[in-house]
Each structure stands twice: as C-alpha cells, then as structure tokens.
C-alpha positions, 0 to 999 in steps of 0.5 A: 500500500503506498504510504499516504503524504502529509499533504493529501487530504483523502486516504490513499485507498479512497483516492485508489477507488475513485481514480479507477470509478472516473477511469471506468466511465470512458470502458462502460461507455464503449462495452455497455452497448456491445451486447445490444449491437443486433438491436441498435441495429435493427432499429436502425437499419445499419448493418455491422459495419455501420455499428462498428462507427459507434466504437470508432467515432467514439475513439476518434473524438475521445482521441482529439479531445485528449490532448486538450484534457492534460494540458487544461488540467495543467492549466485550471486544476485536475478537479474543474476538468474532471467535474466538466467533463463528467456533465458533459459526458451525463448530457452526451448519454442522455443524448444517446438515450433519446436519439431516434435515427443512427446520425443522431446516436453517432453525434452524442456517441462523439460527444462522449468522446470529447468528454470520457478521457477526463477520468483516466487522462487528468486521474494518471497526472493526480498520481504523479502530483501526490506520490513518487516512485514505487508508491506512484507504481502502487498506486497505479497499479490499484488503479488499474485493478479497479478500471480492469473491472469495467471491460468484464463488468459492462458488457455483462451489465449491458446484457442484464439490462436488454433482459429486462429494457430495450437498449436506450436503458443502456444508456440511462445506466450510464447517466446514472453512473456519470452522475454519481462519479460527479457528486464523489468527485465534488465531495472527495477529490482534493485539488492536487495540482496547486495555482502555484505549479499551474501553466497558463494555456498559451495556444501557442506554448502548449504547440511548442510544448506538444512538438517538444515532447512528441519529437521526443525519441523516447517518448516515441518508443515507449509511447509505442511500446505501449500502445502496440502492447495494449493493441493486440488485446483491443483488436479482439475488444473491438471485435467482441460482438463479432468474436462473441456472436458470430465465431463462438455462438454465444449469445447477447447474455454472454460475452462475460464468457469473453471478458471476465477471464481477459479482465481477471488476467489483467486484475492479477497482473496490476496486483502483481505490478503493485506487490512487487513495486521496489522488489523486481526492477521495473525493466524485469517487470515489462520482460515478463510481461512480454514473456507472458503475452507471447506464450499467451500468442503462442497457446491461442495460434495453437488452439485455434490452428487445431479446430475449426470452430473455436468455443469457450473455454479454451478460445479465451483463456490465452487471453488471460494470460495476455491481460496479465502480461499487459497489466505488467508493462503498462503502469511501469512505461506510462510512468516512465513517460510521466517522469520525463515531464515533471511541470508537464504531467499533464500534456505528456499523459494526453499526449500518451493517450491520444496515441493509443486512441488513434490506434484504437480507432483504426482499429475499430473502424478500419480493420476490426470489420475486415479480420473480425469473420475468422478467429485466425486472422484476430489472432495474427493481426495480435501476434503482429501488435505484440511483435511491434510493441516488444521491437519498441520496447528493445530499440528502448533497452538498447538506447538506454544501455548505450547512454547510461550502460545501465538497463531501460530507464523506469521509475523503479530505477530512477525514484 
C-alpha cells in the first residue's frame, strides 16, 4: 500500500477507488452497448459495419479531445476538468438515450468522446502530483485493478439490462453512473495540482510544448511500446460482438464468457505490478510481461490452428494470460513517460493517450470489420501488435544501455 503524504487530504485507498470509478466511465461507455449491437441495429437499419462507427467515432473524438484534457488540467486544476467533463459526458448519454435515427446516436456517441478521457487522462497526472516512485507504481497499479473491472463488468451489465429494457436503458445506466462519479468527485477529490505549479494555456506554448515532447525519441518508443502492447488485446475488444456472436455462438447474455477471464488476467497482473513495486526492477517487470503475452500468442495460434470452430473455454483463456502480461508493462512505461515531464504531467499523459486512441480507432473502424469473420486472422493481426510493441520496447533497452550502460530507464530505477 503506498504510504499516504502529509499533504493529501483523502486516504490513499479512497483516492485508489475513485481514480479507477472516473477511469471506468470512458470502458462502460464503449462495452455497455456491445451486447445490444443486433438491436441498435435493427432499429436502425445499419448493418455491422455501420455499428462498428459507434466504437470508432467514439475513439476518434475521445482521441482529439485528449490532448486538450492534460494540458487544461495543467492549466485550471485536475478537479474543474474532471467535474466538466463528467456533465458533459451525463448530457452526451442522455443524448444517446433519446436519439431516434443512427446520425443522431453517432453525434452524442462523439460527444462522449470529447468528454470520457477526463477520468483516466487528468486521474494518471493526480498520481504523479501526490506520490513518487514505487508508491506512484502502487498506486497505479490499484488503479488499474479497479478500471480492469469495467471491460468484464459492462458488457455483462449491458446484457442484464436488454433482459429486462430495450437498449436506450443502456444508456440511462450510464447517466446514472456519470452522475454519481460527479457528486464523489465534488465531495472527495482534493485539488492536487496547486495555482502555484499551474501553466497558463498559451495556444501557442502548449504547440511548442506538444512538438517538444512528441519529437521526443523516447517518448516515441515507449509511447509505442505501449500502445502496440495494449493493441493486440483491443483488436479482439473491438471485435467482441463479432468474436462473441458470430465465431463462438454465444449469445447477447454472454460475452462475460469473453471478458471476465481477459479482465481477471489483467486484475492479477496490476496486483502483481503493485506487490512487487521496489522488489523486481521495473525493466524485469515489462520482460515478463512480454514473456507472458507471447506464450499467451503462442497457446491461442495453437488452439485455434487445431479446430475449426473455436468455443469457450479454451478460445479465451490465452487471453488471460495476455491481460496479465499487459497489466505488467503498462503502469511501469506510462510512468516512465510521466517522469520525463515533471511541470508537464499533464500534456505528456494526453499526449500518451491520444496515441493509443488513434490506434484504437483504426482499429475499430478500419480493420476490426475486415479480420473480425475468422478467429485466425484476430489472432495474427495480435501476434503482429505484440511483435511491434516488444521491437519498441528493445530499440528502448538498447538506447538506454548505450547512454547510461545501465538497463531501460523506469521509475523503479530512477525514484
């Protein structure tokens, strides 16, 4: 558990719960809506590449309003951009709620966007403001326990609610759930980023700023080390409805089927990335996780090379292991990339994000619906991500032993 500072005003364990609930509202809002996909759809006339935009348009907007998010918050306070964008996220869903042809749905689905990267963007600078070094990756990691959740727990949530509502429900679940997030922010988040430390929003300093850090070679590696590493598990994400109803023939009820054991690789691994903070070096930590992921790779390649019509539970367990190998690498590079830019926490995690999300969405809206039909080409396009993410990773090792003769620089190393 990290050690609770002098200076912070809430318990660390408070603040790890309420960090994860606001990084869970941004996951609810993409997974809710996947087992009502065939409904939606119905309703609306749109076919399933049609529907794949309400993933897409989302990332999109999520991605160029995230680069806005940190900066702001650099700017105004974490807590008046958390709080305004959780209204505008309450309005957005309720938007969504009420809209009656796809256009309008694809327009407050774009509106949420804008506003769900609050909770996790602005949440990952509120860490590095209060806490350092192996208690920052502690607390990081809970955080990431709890946000793990969401991915298993909304589309089974989704599911209970088109048993007993039609699917505008969905979306009213997700204005009730905004809503609360809103009222325990207003009462228990402390400002964490003082008037004295805040930057001004000078448009033009934030572009030099922004060039600065996205120019930046290692930035570059690790923010791609990153992204890749998480890409090989969000292809089949943004597959689910396709890989859940069309490749394992299960139904609108059961994709915790496909989430629940991918979520709990990744939970027990954010637990073994906290429990192990200023025990295992973090370079170790990311080889096993990339060890961990390739034999996941491997044992999925194998499986589904040997049938031809894969079924739970053997088609998703691999995933498991996967989750858990990501859940060690992630908290571990993106604190690397935070402790690159002590006064610019904030740009810096936009600037992570939004790197991932343009990934995530080409994903989403280009590729999911040309490899979504067959379980090998999910599970090539995956090994090809993780490939990618561990070439980064290296091409960082080595430039970090060629500059300090020492392994990759991480903040187990360096606080």
């Amino acid at each position: 558990m990290p050690k609770q500072p002098a200076s912070l005003t809430i318990p660390i364990r408070v603040l790890a719960l309420l960090l994860g609930g606001l990084a869970m509202f941004g996951p609810f809002s993409i997974d809710t809506i996947f087992p009502a996909f065939p409904a939606i759809g119905a309703q609306f006339g749109a076919d399933k590449l049609a529907m794949q935009q309400t993933i897409s348009v989302y990332l999109v907007a999520y991605a160029a309003m995230s680069i806005v998010h940190g900066p702001l918050s650099d700017a105004i306070g974490r807590k008046r951009v958390i709080l305004g964008g959780l209204i505008v996220f309450a309005i957005a869903s309720a938007g969504c709620a009420l809209a009656k042809d796809l256009p309008t749905l694809l327009a407050f689905r774009a509106l949420q966007g804008l506003s769900s990267g609050v909770g996790l963007i602005v949440g990952r600078a509120v860490i590095r403001d209060v806490l350092h070094g192996d208690d920052a990756q502690r607390l990081m990691s809970q955080v990431s326990m709890i946000f793990g959740v969401a991915p298993a727990l909304a589309p089974v949530i989704g599911g209970w609610i088109l048993g007993v509502a039609h699917w505008p429900a969905i979306f009213w679940f997700l204005v009730a759930f905004s809503l609360v997030l809103l009222i325990a922010t207003w009462r228990a988040l402390p400002e964490t980023h003082p008037p004295q430390a805040r930057l001004p929003l000078a448009p033009k300093r934030l572009l030099r700023d922004y060039v600065a850090i996205v120019i930046n070679p290692r930035f570059q590696r690790l923010s791609a080390a990153a992204a890749f590493n998480f890409a090989a598990l969000w292809v089949y994400i943004a597959s689910a409805p396709a890989f859940v109803l069309d490749i394992l023939k299960l139904n609108e009820r059961q994709f915790g089927w496909f989430f629940v054991p991918m979520i709990s690789g990744m939970i027990l691994g954010a637990f073994v990335s906290g429990r192990t903070a200023g025990k295992i070096s973090g370079a170790k930590l990311v080889s096993i996780g990339f060890a961990c992921s390739a034999v996941a790779m491997a044992m999925n390649l194998g499986y589904n090379l040997s049938t031809d019509a894969p079924h739970v539970p053997w088609a998703v367990l691999p995933m498991t292991l996967n989750a858990f190998g990501i859940a060690l690498v992630f908290p571990i590079v993106t604190l690397a990339i935070l402790d690159m830019y002590p006064r610019q926490r904030g740009s810096a995690s936009s600037l992570q994000a939004f790197t991932g999300l343009v990934l995530n969405a080409a994903i989403a809206g280009i590729l999911s619906p040309m490899i979504s039909d067959h379980a090998l080409w999910l599970i090539a396009t995956a090994i090809a991500f993780l490939t990618i993410a561990f070439g980064f990773w290296r091409w960082e090792a080595r430039v970090s032993r060629m500059r300090s003769g020492a392994a990759p620089t991480v903040p187990s190393e360096t606080l």
